[in-house]
C-alpha positions in Angstrom: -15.4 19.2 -14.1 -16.8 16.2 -11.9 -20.2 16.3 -13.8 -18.0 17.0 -17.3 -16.5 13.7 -16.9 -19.9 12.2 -16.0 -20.9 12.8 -19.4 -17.9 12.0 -21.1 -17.8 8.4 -20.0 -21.7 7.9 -19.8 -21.7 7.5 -16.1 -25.1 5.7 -15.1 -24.1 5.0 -11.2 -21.9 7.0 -8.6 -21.3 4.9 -5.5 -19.1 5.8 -2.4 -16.8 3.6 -1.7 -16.3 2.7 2.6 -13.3 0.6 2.4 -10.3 1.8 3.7 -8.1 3.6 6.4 -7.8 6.8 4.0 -9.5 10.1 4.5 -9.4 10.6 0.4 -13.1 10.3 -0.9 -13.1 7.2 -2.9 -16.0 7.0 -5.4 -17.4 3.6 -7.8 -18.3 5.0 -10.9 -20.1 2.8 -13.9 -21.9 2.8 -16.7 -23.4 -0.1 -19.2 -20.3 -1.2 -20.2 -17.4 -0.9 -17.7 -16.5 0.6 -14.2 -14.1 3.5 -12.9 -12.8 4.6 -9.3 -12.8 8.3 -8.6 -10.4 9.4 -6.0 -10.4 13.0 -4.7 -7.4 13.9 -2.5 -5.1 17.1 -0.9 -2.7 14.7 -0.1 0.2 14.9 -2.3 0.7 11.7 -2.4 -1.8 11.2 -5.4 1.1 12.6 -7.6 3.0 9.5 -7.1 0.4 7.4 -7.5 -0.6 8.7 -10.6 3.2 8.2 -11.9 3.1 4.4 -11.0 -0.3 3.6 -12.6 1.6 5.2 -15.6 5.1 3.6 -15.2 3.5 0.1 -14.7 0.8 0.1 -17.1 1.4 -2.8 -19.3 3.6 -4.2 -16.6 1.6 -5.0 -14.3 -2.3 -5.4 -13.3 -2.9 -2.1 -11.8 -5.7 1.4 -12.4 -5.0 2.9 -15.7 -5.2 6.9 -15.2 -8.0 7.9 -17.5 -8.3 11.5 -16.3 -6.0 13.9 -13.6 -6.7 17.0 -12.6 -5.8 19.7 -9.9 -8.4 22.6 -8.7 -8.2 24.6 -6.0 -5.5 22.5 -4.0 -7.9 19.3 -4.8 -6.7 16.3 -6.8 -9.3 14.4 -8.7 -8.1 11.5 -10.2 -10.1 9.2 -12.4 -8.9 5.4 -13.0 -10.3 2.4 -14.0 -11.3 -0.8 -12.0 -9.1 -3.6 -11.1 -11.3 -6.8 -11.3 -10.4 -9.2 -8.0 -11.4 -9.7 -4.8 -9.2 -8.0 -1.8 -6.8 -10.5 -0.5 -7.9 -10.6 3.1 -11.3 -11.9 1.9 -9.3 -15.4 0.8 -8.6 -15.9 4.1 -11.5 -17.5 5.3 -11.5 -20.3 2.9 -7.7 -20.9 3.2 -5.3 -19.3 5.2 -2.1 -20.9 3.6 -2.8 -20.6 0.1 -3.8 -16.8 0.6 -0.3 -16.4 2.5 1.6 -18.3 -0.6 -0.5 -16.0 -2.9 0.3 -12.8 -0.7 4.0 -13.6 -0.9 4.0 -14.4 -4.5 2.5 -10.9 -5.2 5.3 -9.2 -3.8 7.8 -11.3 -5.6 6.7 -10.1 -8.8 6.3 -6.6 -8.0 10.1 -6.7 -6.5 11.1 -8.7 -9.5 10.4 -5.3 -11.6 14.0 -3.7 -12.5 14.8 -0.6 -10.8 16.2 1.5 -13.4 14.1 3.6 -14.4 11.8 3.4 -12.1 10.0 7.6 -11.5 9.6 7.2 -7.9 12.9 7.4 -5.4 12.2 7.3 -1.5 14.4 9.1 0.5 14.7 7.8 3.6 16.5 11.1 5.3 13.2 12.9 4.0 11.0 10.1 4.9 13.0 10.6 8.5 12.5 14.1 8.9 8.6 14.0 8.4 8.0 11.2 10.2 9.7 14.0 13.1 7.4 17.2 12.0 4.3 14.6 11.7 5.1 13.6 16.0 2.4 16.0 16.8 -0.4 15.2 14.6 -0.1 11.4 15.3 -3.6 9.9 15.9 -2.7 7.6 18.5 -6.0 5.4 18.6 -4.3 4.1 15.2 -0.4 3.0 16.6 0.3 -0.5 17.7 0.3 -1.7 21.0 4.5 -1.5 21.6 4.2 2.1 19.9 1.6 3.3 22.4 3.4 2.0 25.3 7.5 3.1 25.0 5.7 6.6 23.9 6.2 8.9 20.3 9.2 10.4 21.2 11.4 7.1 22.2 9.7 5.3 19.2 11.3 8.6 17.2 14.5 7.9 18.9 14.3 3.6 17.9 13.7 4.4 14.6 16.5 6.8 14.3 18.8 4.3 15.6 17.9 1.8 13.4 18.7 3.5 10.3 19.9 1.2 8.1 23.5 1.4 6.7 22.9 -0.2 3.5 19.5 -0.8 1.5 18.5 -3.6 -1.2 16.8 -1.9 -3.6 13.7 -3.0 -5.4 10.3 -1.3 -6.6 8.1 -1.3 -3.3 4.2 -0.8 -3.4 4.9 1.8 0.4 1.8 0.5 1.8 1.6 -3.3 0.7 -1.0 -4.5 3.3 -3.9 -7.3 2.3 -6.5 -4.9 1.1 -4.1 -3.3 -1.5 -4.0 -6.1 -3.6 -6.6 -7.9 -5.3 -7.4 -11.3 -7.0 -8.9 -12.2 -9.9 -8.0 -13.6 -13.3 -4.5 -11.8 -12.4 -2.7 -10.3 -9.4 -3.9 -6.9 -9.1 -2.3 -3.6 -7.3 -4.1 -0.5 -6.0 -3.0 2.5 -4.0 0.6 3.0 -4.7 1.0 6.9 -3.7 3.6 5.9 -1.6 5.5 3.3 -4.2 8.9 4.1 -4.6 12.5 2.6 -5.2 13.6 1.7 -1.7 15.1 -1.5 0.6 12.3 -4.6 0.3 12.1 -4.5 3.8 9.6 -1.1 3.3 7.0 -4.0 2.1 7.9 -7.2 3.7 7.9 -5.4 7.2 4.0 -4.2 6.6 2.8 -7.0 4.6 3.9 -8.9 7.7 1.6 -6.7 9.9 -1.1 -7.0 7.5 -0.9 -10.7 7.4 -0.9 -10.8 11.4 -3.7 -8.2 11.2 -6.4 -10.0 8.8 -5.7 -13.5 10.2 -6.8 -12.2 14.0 -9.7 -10.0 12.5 -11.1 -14.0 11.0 -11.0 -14.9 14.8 -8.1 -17.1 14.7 -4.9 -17.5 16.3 -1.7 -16.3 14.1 1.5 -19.0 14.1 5.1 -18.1 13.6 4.9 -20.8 10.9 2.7 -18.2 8.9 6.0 -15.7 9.2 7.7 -18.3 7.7 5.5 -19.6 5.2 5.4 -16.1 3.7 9.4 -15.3 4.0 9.8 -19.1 2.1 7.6 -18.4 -0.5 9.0 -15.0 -1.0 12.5 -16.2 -1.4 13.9 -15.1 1.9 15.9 -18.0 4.6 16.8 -15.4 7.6 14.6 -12.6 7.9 16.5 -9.0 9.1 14.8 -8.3 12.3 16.4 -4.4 12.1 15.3 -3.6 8.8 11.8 -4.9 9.8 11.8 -3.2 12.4 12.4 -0.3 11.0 9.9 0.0 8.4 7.4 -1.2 10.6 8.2 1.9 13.1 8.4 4.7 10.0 5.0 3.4 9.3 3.8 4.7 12.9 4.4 8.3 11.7 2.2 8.5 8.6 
């Protein structure tokens, strides 16, 4: 299949590609006359990913889906580039603009009506696997506060702060700096966990990310960088529960 495809689009260079938290294999694929990513991945989460590129072709700058096939419990999923550089490499040459830029990003991607949208997150099922996934939680990869109250009181936080009520809008589920790319337009990659759910899914990890990038650069982060993002986002009073929240159900996965 893999070497069918090779021939098919004239493939000249295979590259793998090291960037990235994810154990998919990520591969840079090109030829004389434009480039493709190849993902291979048992994580389910490829199918949603797949029906976002879809959905938001034309909508938005994001991979179209060129090829998607399943063998043997393996997904191999062939897209094309998104031209930009990563976000957190703006940071170096300007870490307000990049923030403004960051914020902006999600804007637009929020902006998108919800209607009919082919992605719904459920947070009770979103709850529940967060509970079966306590076990297999690497926790080399959890945040300071997470390691120390402990995965079972975190559990019992995040249960608690539930929220009642959500404000629904199209999230990205993983919108951190690396996930979003500049160039001649605002790029989005890696949306297997996009769905319709409360803005407070991205605003609470884009947060993190933001925090993140700016203290791998070597410099201090400010509150007025918080702030600079929620006032170019559109948001006065930010909901410390909600982001709290989102920020804890992202321990789990």
């Amino acid at each position: 299949m893999f070497e069918e495809w090779i021939r098919k689009y004239e493939i000249a260079k295979v590259t793998e590609n090291q960037v990235g938290c994810s154990e998919d294999g990520v591969y840079f694929l090109t030829n004389n006359k434009q480039n493709y990513y190849l993902k291979i991945s048992r994580n389910k989460e490829i199918l949603n990913e797949v029906k976002a590129y879809r959905y938001l072709e034309g909508k938005l700058n994001v991979p179209k889906v060129y090829e998607f096939i399943e063998k043997e419990g393996q997904h191999f999923l062939l897209m094309s580039e998104v031209k930009g550089r990563m976000l957190y490499e703006l940071l170096k040459e300007d870490i307000q603009g990049t923030i403004k830029l960051y914020a902006s990003a999600l804007k637009m991607l929020h902006e998108l009506p919800i209607e009919d949208y082919p992605i719904q997150r459920d947070l009770s099922e979103w709850i529940q696997t967060a509970q079966k996934n306590l076990p297999n939680v690497d926790l080399d990869t959890l945040e300071d506060i997470t390691k120390a109250r402990g995965l079972e009181a975190t559990f019992e936080r995040l249960v608690a702060l539930r929220p009642l009520e959500r404000d629904l809008v199209v999230c990205h589920g993983d919108f951190c700096m690396p996930n979003v790319l500049v160039g001649d337009q605002i790029g989005f990659i890696d949306l297997g966990r996009s769905g319709v759910d409360d803005r407070y899914q991205d605003i609470a990890l884009a947060l993190r990310s933001l925090k993140t990038n700016i203290e791998m650069i070597h410099q201090p982060y400010l509150e007025s960088y918080t702030m600079l993002f929620l006032e170019t986002y559109g948001i006065d009073k930010i909901d410390e529960r909600k982001r709290e929240f989102y920020f804890l159900l992202d321990e789990f996965y």
